[in-house]
ROTOR-362222 format. One record per residue (C-alpha): residue in one letter; x negated, y, z. Coordinates in steps of 0.02 Angstrom, whole numbers, plus 50000, padded with zeros to 5 digits. Last residue first. Layout:
BEGIN
AXYZ ...
REM end
This chain:
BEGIN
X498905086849826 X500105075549760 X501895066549855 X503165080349814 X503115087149635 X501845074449564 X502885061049631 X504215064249589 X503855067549417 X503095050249426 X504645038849466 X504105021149460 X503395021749635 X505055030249708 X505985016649630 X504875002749703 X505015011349862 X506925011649863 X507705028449863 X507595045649945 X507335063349924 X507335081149954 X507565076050134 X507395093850229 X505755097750334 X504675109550187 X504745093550107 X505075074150158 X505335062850043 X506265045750101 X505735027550071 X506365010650062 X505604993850063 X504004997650131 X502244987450144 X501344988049998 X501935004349933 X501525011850084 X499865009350082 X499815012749895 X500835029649919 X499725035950055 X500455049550152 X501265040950266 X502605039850425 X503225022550443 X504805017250509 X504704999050573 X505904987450600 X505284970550691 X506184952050641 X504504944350669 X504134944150459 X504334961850485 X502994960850602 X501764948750482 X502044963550346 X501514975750465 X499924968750513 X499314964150359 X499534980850299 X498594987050467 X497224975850430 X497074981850261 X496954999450317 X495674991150439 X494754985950299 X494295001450233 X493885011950369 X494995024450474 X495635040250481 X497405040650426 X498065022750403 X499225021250530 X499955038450479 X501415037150639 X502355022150664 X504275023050754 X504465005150798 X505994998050814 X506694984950902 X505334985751024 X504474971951154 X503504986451263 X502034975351232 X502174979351054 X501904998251100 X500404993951178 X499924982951019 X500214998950901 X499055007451029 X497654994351036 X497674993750838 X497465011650818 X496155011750965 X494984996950864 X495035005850697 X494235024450811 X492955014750869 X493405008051042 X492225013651203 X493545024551266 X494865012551286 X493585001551416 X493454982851352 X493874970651474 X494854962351325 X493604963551206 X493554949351085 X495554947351080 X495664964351035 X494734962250846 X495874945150818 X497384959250801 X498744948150767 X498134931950868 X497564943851012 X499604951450998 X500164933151016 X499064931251171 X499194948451246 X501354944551235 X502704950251123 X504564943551132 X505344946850965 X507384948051002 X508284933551065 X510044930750989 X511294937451094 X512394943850948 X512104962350999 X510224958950983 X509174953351132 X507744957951241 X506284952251338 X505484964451483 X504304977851461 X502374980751443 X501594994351399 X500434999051536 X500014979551556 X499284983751345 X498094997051435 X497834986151550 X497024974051453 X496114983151337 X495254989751475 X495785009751565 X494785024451557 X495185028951381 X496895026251424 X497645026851236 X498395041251172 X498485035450969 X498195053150878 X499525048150758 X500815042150892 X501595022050896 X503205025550962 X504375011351022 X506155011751037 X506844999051143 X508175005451252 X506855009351395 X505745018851266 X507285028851200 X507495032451404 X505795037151420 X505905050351282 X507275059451374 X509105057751304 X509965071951191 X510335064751033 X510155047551110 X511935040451069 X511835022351072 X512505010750940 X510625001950955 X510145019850900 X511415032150855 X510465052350831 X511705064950792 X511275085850756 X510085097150849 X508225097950925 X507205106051037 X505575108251105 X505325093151032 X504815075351122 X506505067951093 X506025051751042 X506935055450861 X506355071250874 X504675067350891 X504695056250745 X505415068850640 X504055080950704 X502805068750625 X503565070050438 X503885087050431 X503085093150272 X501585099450357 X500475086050265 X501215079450120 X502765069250109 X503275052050147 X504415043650284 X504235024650245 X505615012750298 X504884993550339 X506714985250359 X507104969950473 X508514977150547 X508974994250466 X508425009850463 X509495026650409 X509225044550357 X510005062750370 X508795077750397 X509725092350410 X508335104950440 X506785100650517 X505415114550569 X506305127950643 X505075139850741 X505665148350889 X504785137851005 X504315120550907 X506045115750824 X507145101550760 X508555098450659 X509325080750627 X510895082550521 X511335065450550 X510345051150608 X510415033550618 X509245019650687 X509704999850697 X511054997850562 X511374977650528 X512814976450636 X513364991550568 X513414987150407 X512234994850267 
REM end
């Protein structure tokens, strides 16, 4: 991958909660316009990577580059600032706050790539268009969402925030049917946009639908890594880190 292209790097990533270790060594890369999936089972590590990578651990060693920046040690507002959005598992919306303002909360100014080009510039009407569900309850109260309608009200939050990246965390964890296929939908159309994504999941079909690489996470070390269709056609595995 050239540089120009590379958007995320990291280099023996290691992370801890207290005294605890929970990553060790984890090397991986995301480029522009690339859906990356993060797989493993639960407790394998695949959450605390994210964390890291916004630096919301306790702690946490080796190199992170994004944008060509150096963030291994930045707060998680600064990564925010720079364009790194996070889209957390248990979603965080302001319950007490409208659909509205909870997307005002996110928002941030345009932005460009290195070459000056213009990078995706969201707004509540194009994010209404791509999540029709929002654009019938805008005065909506966060807390009065099902549990579908908060997951896409947080991913648009962070869309607001006009990312490069998008750091997504088990999208489809907990809710119905069709708004797993929503959500599929959802990221295809924002790599479409020019938007990165690197997705955290357990699913293997969601994930196979949407990624174009993925790395296997266990017991927090890479153990390994290819391109999804690879990882799909290779059963053992599969079985050995991916099944319950």
């Amino acid at each position: 991958m050239s540089c120009a292209d590379l958007l995320l790097s990291t280099k023996s990533l290691s992370g801890w909660y207290g005294a605890a270790q929970i990553l060790f060594d984890v090397n991986l890369e995301v480029g522009r316009g690339e859906v990356v999936a993060l797989m493993g089972r639960n407790g394998a590590g695949k959450s605390t990577t994210l964390k890291a990578l916004t630096g919301m651990l306790d702690k946490r060693g080796g190199a992170i580059q994004f944008m060509g920046a150096d963030i291994s040690k930045s707060e998680p507002h600064r990564a925010g600032r720079m364009g790194l959005g996070y889209v957390p598992e248990d979603r965080r919306i302001f319950t007490d706050l409208t659909v509205m303002e909870n997307l005002e909360v996110g928002r941030q100014s345009p932005r460009h790539w290195p070459d000056g080009t213009a990078a995706p510039v969201w707004t509540p009407e194009k994010l209404f268009k791509l999540f029709p569900n929002l654009g019938e309850m805008p005065d909506r109260l966060g807390g009065r969402m099902s549990g579908g309608e908060q997951q896409m009200l947080t991913v648009a939050r962070t869309l607001m925030g006009n990312p490069y990246l998008v750091l997504l965390d088990e999208p489809s964890e907990g809710v119905a049917p069709v708004i797993v296929e929503q959500m599929v939908q959802t990221i295809l159309e924002l790599k479409l946009r020019g938007v990165s994504i690197l997705l955290c999941e357990q699913n293997l079909h969601f994930a196979e639908l949407v990624s174009d690489r993925a790395y296997v996470l266990e017991k927090g070390q890479i153990c390994y890594q290819a391109s999804m269709a690879e990882l799909s056609a290779n059963q053992d595995v599969r079985r050995a880190y991916l099944t319950v």
